[in-house]
BAFI-3210 file (N, C-alpha, C; in Angstrom, 3 decimals, decimal comma, padded with zeros to 6 digits):
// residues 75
n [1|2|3|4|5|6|7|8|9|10|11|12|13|14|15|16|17|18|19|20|21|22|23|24|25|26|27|28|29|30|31|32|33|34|35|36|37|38|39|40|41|42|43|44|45|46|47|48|49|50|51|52|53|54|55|56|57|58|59|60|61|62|63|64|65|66|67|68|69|70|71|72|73|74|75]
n.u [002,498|004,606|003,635|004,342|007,877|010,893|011,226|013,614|014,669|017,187|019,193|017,237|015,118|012,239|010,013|007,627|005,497|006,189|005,595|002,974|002,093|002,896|001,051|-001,758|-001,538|-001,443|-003,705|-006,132|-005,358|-005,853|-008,994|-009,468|-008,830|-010,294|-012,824|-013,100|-012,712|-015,098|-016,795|-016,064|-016,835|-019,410|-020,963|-019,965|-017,797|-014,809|-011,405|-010,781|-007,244|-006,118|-007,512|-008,021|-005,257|-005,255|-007,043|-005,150|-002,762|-002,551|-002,880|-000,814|000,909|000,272|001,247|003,560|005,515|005,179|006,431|009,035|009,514|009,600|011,422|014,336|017,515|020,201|023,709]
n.v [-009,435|-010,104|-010,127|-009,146|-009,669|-007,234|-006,394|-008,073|-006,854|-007,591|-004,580|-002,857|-002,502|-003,146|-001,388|-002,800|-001,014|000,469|-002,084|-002,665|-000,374|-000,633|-003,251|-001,910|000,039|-001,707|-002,700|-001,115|-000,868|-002,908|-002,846|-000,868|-001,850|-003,865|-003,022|-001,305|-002,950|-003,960|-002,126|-001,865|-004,140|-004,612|-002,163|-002,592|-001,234|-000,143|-000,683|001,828|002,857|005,690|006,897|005,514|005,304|007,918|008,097|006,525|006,979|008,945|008,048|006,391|008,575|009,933|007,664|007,781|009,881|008,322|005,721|006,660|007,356|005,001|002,870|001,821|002,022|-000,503|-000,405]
n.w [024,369|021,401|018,765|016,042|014,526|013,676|010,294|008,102|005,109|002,654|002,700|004,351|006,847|008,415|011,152|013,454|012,676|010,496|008,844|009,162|008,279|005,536|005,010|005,269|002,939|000,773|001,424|000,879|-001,469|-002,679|-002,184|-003,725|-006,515|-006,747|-006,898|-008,716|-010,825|-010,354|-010,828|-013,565|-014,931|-014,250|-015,520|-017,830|-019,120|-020,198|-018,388|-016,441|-015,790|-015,668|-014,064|-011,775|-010,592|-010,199|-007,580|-006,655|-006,248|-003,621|-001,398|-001,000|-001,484|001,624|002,858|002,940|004,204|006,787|006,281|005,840|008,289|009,570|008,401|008,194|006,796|007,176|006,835]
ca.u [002,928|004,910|003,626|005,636|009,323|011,005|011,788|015,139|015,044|018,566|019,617|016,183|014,582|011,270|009,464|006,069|004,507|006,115|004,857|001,328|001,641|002,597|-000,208|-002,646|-001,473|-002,296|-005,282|-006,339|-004,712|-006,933|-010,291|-009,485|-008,552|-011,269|-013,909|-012,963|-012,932|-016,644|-017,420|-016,310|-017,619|-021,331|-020,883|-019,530|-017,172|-012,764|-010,863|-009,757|-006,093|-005,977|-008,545|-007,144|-003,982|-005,837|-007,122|-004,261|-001,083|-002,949|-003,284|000,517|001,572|-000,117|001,662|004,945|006,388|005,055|007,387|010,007|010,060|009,272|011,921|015,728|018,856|021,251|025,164]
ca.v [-010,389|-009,592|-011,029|-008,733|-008,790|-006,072|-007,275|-007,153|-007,196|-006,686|-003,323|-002,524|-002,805|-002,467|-001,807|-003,235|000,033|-000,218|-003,823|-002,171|001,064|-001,422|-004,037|-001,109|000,728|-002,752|-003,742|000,011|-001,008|-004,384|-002,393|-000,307|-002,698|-004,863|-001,899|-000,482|-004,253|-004,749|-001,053|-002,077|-005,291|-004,013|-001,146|-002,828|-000,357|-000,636|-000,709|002,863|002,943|006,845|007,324|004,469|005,580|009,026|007,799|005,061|007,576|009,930|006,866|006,630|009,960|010,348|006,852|008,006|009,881|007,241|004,535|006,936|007,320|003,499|002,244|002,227|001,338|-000,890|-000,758]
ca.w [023,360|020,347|017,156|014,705|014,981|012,664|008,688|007,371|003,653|002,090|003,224|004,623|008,171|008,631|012,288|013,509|012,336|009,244|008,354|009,592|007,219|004,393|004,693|004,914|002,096|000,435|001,726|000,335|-003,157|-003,196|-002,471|-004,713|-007,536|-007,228|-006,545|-010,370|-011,609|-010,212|-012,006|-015,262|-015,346|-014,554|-016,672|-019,523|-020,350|-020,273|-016,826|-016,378|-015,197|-015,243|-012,659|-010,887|-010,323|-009,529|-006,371|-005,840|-005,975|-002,600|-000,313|-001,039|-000,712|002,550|003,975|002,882|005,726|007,547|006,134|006,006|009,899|010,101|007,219|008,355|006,118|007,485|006,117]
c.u [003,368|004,458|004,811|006,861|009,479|012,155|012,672|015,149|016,186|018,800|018,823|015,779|012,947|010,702|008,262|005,295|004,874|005,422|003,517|001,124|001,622|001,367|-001,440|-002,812|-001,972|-003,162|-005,956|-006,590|-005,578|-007,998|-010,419|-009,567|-009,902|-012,884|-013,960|-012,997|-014,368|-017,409|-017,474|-016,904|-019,031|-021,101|-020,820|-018,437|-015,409|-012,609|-010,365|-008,403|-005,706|-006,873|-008,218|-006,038|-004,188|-006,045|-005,997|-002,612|-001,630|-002,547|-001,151|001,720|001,047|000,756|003,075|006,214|005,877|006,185|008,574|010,781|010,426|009,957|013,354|016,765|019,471|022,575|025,839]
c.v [-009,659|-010,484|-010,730|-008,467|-007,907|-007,338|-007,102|-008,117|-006,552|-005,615|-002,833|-003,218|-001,940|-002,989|-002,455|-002,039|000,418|-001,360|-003,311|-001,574|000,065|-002,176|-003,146|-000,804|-000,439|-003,137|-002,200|000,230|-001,544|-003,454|-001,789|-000,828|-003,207|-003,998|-001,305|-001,625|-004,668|-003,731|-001,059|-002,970|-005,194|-002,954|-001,276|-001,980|-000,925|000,041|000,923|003,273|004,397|007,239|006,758|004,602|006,925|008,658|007,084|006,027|008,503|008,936|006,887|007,761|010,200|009,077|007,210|008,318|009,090|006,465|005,181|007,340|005,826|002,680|002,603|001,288|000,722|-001,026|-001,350]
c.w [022,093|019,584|015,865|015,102|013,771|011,788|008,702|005,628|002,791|003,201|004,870|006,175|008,516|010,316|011,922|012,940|011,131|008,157|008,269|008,241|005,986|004,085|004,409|003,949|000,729|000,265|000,828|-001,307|-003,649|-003,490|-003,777|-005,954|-007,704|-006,489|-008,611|-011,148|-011,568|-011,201|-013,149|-016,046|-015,337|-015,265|-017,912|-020,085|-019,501|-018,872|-017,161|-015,543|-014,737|-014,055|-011,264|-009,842|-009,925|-007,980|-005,336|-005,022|-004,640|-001,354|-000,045|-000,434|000,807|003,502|003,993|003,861|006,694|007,993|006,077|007,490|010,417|009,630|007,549|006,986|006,989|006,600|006,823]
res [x|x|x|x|x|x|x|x|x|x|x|x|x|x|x|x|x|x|x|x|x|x|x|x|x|x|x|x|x|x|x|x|x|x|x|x|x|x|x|x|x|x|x|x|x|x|x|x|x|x|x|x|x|x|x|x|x|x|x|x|x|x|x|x|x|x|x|x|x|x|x|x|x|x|x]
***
């Protein structure tokens, strides 16, 4: 059974293992987000965005050539 057919946004075509790598890289984002939102709020102290974006930009770089095998142009 197929569930995922492949996206076409504008230009862009994404496969089923595309769509995958994306939602992951997502679901990754959320934890993350609302993991540093539960820390500051018991802590008391200010959201840190630099640290944030420490952990957030790796997850990224590592799906990258992913989506770039998984991510076609159409013209």
């Amino acid at each position: 059974m197929k569930f995922i057919k492949p996206l076409s946004l504008g230009k862009l075509t994404f496969s089923k293992k595309g769509i995958e790598t994306v939602c992951f890289g997502a679901f990754c984002f959320g934890i993350l987000f609302g993991a540093f939102i539960a820390h500051s709020i018991t802590t008391e102290s200010k959201f840190n965005i630099l640290l944030f974006g420490l952990f957030t930009v790796p997850i990224w770089i590592f799906l990258k050539p992913i989506l770039k095998k998984e991510i076609t142009t159409v013209e």
